[in-house]
KOLZAVEX-147534 format. One record per residue: residue number from 1; residue in one letter; x, y, z of N, C-alpha, C in turn. Coordinates in pm, whole numbers, plus 50000, padded with zeros to 5 digits. Example, Ala and Ser with C-alpha at 12.3 -4.5 7.8 and 13.67 -1.06 7.14 Angstrom:
REM KOLZAVEX-147534
(rec 1; "A"; (51319; 49431; 50780); (51230; 49550; 50780); (51320; 49670; 50780))
(rec 2; "S"; (51285; 49775; 50708); (51367; 49894; 50714); (51290; 50003; 50787))
END
This chain:
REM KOLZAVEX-147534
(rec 1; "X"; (39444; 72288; 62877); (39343; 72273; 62980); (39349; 72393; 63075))
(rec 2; "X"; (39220; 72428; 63139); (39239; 72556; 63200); (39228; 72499; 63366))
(rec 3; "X"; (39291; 72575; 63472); (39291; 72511; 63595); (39204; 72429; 63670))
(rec 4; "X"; (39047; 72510; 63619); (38979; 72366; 63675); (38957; 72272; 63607))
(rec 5; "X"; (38968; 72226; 63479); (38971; 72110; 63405); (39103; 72068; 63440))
(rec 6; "X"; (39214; 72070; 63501); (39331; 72025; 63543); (39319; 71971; 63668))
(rec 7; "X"; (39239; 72064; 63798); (39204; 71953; 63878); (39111; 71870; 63885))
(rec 8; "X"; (39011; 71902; 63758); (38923; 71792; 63800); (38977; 71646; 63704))
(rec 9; "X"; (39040; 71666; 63639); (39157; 71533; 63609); (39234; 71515; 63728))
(rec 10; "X"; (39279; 71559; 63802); (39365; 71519; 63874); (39338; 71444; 64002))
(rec 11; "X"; (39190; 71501; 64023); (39128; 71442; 64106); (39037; 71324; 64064))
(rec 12; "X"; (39015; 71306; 63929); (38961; 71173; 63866); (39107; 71075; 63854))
(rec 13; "X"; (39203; 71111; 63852); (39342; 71052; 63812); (39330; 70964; 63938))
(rec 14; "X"; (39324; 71039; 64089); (39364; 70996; 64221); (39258; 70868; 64254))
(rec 15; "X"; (39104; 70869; 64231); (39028; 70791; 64223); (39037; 70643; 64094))
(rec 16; "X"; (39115; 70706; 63980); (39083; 70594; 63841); (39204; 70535; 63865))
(rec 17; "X"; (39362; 70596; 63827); (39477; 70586; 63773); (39571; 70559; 63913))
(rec 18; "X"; (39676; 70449; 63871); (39775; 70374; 63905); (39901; 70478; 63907))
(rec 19; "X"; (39817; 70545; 64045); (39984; 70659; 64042); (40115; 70601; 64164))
(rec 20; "X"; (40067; 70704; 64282); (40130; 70618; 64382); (40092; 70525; 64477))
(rec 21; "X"; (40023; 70445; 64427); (39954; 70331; 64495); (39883; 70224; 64382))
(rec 22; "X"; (39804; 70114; 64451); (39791; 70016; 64368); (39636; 70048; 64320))
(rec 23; "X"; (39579; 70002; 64233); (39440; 70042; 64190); (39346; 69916; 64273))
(rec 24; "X"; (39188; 69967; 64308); (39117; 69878; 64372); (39123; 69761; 64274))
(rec 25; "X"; (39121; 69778; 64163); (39135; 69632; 64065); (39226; 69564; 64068))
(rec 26; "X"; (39326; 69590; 64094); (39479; 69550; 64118); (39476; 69458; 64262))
(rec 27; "X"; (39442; 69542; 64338); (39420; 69470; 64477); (39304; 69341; 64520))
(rec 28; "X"; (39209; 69355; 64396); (39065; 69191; 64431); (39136; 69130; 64321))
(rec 29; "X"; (39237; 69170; 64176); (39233; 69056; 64094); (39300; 68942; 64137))
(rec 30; "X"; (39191; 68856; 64076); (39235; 68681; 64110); (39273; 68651; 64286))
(rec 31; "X"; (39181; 68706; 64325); (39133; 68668; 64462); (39141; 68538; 64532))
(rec 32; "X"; (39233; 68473; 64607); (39137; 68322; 64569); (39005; 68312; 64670))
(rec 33; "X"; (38908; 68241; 64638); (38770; 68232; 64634); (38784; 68190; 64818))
(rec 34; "X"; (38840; 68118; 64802); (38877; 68033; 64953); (38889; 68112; 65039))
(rec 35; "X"; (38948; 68209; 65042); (38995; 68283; 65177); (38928; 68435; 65160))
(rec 36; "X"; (38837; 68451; 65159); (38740; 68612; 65102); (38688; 68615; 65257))
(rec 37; "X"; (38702; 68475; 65313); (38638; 68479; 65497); (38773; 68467; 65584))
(rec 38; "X"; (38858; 68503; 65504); (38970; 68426; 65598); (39040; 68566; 65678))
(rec 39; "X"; (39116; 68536; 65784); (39149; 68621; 65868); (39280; 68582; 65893))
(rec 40; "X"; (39377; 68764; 65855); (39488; 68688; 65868); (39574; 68737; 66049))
(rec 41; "X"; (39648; 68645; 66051); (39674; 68647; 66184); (39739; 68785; 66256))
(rec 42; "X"; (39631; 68777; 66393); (39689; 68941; 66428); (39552; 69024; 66372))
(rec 43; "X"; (39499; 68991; 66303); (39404; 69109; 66234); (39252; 69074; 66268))
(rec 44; "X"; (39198; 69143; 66298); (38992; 69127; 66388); (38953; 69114; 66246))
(rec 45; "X"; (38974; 69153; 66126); (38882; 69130; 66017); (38917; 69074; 65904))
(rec 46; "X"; (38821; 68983; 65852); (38808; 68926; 65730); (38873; 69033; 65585))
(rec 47; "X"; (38945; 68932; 65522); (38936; 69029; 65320); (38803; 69081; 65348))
(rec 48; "X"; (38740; 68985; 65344); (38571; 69047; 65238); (38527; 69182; 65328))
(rec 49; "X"; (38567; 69172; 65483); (38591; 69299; 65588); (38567; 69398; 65540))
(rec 50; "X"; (38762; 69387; 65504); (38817; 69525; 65452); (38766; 69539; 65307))
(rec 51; "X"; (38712; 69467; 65242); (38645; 69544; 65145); (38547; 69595; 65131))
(rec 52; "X"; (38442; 69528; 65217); (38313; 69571; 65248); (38318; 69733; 65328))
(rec 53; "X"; (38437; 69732; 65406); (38472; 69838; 65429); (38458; 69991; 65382))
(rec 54; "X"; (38569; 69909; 65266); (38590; 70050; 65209); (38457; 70080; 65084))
(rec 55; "X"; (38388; 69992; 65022); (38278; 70000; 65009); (38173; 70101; 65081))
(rec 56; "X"; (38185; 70066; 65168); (38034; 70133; 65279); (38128; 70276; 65285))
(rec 57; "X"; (38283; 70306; 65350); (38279; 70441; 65331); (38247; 70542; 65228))
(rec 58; "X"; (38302; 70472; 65121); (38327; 70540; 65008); (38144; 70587; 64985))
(rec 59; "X"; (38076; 70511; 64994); (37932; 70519; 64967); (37828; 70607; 65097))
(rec 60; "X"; (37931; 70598; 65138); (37845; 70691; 65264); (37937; 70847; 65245))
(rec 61; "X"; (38042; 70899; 65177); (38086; 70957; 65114); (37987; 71033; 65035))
(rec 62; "X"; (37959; 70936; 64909); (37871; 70998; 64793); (37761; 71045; 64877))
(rec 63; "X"; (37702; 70945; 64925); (37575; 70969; 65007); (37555; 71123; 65050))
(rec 64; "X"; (37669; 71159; 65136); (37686; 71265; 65218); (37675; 71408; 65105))
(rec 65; "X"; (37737; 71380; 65039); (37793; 71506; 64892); (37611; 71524; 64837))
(rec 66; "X"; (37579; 71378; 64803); (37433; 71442; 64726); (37289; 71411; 64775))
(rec 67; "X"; (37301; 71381; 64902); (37169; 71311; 65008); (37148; 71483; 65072))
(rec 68; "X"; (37049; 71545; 65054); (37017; 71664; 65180); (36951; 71630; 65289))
(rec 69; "X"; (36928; 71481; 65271); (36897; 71383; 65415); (36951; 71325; 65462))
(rec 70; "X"; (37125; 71354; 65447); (37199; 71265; 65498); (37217; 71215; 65656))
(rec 71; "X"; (37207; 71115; 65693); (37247; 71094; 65804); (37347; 71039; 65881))
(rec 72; "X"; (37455; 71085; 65894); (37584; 71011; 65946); (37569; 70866; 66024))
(rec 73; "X"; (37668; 70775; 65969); (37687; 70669; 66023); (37719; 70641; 66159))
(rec 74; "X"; (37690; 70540; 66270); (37759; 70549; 66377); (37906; 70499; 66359))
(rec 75; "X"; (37988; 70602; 66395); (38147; 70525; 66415); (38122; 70434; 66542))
(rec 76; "X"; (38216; 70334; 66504); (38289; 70267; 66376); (38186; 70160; 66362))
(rec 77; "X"; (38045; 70126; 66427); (37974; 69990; 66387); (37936; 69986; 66285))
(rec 78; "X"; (37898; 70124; 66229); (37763; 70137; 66100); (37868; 70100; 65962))
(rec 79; "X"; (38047; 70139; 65991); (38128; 70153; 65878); (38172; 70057; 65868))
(rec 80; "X"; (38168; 69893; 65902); (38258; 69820; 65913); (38153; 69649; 65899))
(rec 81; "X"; (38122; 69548; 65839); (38029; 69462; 65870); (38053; 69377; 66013))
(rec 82; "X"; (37950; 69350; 66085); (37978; 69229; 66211); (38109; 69173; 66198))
(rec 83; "X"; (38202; 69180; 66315); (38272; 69037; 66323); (38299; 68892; 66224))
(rec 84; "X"; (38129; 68878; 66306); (38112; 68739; 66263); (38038; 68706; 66129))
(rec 85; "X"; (38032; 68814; 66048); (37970; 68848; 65911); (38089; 68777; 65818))
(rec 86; "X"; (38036; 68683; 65726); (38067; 68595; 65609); (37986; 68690; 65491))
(rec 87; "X"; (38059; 68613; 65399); (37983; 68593; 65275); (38033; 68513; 65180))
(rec 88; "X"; (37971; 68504; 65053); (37967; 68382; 64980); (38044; 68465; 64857))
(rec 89; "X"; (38108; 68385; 64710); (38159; 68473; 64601); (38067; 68571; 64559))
(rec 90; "X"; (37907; 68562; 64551); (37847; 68654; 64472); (37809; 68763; 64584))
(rec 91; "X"; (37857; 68728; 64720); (37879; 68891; 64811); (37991; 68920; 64789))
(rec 92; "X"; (38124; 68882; 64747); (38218; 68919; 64743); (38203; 69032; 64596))
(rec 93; "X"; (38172; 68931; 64510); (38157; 69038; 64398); (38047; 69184; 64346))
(rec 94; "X"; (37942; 69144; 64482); (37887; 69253; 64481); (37931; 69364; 64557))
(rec 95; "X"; (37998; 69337; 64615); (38074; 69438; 64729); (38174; 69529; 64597))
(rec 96; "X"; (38264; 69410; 64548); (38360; 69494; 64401); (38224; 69553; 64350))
(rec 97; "X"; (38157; 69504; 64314); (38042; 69575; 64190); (37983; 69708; 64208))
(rec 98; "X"; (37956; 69699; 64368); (37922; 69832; 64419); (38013; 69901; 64433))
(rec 99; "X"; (38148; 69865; 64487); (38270; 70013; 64465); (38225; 70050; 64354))
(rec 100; "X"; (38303; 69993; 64277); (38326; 70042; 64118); (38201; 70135; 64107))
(rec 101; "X"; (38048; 70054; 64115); (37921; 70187; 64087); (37935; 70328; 64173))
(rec 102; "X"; (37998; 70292; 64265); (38015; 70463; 64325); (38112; 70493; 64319))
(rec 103; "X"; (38222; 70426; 64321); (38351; 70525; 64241); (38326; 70601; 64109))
(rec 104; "X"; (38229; 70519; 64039); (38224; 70609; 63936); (38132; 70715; 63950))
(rec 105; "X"; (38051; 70681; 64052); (37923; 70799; 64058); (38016; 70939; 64109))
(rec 106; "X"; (38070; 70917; 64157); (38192; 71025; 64242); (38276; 71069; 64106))
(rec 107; "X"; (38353; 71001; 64052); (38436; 71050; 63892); (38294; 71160; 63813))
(rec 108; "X"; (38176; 71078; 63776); (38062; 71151; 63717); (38033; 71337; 63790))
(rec 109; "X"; (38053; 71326; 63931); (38008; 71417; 64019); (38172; 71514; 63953))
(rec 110; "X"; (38300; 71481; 63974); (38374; 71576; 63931); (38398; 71631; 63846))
(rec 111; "X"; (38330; 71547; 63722); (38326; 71523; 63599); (38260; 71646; 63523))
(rec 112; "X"; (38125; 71654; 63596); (38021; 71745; 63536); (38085; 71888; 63577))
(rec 113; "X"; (38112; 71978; 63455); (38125; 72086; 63506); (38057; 72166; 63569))
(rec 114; "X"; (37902; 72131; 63591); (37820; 72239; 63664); (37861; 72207; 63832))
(rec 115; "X"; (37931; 72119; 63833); (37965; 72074; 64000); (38044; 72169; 64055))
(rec 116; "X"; (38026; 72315; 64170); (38113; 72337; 64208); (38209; 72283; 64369))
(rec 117; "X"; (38348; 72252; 64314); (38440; 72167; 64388); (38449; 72255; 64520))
(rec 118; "X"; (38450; 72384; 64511); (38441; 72444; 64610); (38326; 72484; 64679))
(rec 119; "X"; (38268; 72464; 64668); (38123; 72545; 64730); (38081; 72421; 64868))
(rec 120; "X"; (38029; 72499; 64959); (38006; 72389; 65096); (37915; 72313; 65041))
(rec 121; "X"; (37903; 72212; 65085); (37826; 72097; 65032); (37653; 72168; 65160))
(rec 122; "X"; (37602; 72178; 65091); (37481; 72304; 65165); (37404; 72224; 65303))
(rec 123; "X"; (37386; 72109; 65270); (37379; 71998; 65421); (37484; 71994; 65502))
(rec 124; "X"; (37620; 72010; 65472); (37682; 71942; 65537); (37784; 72008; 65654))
(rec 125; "X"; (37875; 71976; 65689); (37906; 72049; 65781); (38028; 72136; 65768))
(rec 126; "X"; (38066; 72274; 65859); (38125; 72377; 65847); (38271; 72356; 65757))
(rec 127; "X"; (38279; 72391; 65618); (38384; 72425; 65549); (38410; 72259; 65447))
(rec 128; "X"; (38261; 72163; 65454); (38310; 72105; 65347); (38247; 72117; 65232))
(rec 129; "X"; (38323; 72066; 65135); (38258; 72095; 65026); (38325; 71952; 64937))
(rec 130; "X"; (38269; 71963; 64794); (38336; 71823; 64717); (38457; 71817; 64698))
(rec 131; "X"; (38525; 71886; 64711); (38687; 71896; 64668); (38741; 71848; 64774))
(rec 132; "X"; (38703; 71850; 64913); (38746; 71792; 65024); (38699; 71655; 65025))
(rec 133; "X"; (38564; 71620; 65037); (38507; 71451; 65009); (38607; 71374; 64933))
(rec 134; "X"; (38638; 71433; 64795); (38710; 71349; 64702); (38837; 71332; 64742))
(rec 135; "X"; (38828; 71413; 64794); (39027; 71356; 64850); (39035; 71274; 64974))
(rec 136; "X"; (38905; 71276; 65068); (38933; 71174; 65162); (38831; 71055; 65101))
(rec 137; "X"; (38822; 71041; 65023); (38750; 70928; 64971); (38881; 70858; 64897))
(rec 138; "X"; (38964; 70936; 64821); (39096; 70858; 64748); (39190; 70852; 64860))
(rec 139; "X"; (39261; 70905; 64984); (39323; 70933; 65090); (39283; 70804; 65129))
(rec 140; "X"; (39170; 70765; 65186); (39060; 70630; 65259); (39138; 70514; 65153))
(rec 141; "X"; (39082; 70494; 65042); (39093; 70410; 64946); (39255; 70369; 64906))
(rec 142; "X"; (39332; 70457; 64909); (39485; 70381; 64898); (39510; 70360; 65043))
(rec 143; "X"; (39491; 70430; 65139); (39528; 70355; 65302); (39479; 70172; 65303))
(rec 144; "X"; (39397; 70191; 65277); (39284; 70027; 65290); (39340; 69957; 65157))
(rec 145; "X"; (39376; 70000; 65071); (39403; 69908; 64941); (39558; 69896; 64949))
(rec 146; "X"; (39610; 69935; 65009); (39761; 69887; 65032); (39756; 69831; 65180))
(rec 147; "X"; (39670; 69851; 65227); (39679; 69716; 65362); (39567; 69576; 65293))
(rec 148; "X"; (39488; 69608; 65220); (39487; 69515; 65153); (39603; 69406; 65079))
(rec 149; "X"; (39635; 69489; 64991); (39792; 69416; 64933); (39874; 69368; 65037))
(rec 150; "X"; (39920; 69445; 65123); (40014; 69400; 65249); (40016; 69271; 65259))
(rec 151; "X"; (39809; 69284; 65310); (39770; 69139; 65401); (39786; 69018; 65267))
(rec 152; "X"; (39728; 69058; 65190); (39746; 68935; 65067); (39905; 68895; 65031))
(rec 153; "X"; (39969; 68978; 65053); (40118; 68950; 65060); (40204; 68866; 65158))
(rec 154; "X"; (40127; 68877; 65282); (40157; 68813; 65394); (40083; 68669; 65430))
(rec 155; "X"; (40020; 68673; 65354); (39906; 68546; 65333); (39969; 68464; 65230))
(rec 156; "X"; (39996; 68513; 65167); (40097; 68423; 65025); (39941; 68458; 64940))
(rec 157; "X"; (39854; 68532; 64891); (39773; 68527; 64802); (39792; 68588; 64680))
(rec 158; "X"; (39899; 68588; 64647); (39951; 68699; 64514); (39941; 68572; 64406))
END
């Protein structure tokens, strides 16, 4: 493999593969259904929260890389659902359904060799480019998916 086919595995590795941290699949399997609203003590947000969470970043991420209309989110209301925001199993699983569709749209984006990793992303702002997105998009995603695990650990949901 020649260097950039080495990082762009490496940087599909950090997004797909079970290196030093747990995989987003690892962290929703066998969920129980019951507590996707539940809040564990000490903490302002729901599971379904923090997943919806990292959902909306990750997607406002892609957004940013291939939208030349992008418009930044307001921190922190626009990144995070209401408080008092529920949902039911088939929001829970659309929330998984949509990671997964833009995690992979992001793997596809590193994927294609005409993508250059370095080049400023031409909307966006001074000195980024995709090689930077993708790493705070996997950086984001094991922070939140091991406080995920934590909280399910501390909950007894394993």
């Amino acid at each position: 493999m020649n260097p950039d086919e080495t990082l762009r595995q490496q940087l599909v590795n950090l997004l797909l593969k079970r290196q030093a941290h747990m995989l987003f699949e690892d962290a929703v399997a066998d969920f129980p259904p019951q507590h996707i609203n539940g809040r564990p003590p000490g903490v302002e947000y729901t599971f379904w929260h923090l997943l919806e969470h990292l959902r909306i970043c990750q997607y406002d991420i892609l957004d940013y890389i291939r939208n030349p209309h992008y418009e930044a989110p307001n921190f922190p209301d626009d990144l995070w659902p209401s408080r008092d925001a529920e949902t039911d199993l088939a929001g829970w699983q659309q929330t998984i359904d949509r990671f997964l569709a833009d995690r992979q749209a992001l793997v596809d984006i590193v994927q294609n060799p005409q993508t250059d990793l370095y080049a400023q992303i031409p909307h966006g702002w001074d000195g980024h480019n995709i090689l930077r997105e993708i790493l705070v998009v996997a950086d984001h995603n094991a922070y939140h998916l091991g406080e995920l695990g934590i909280l399910r650990q501390v909950m007894g949901l394993w």
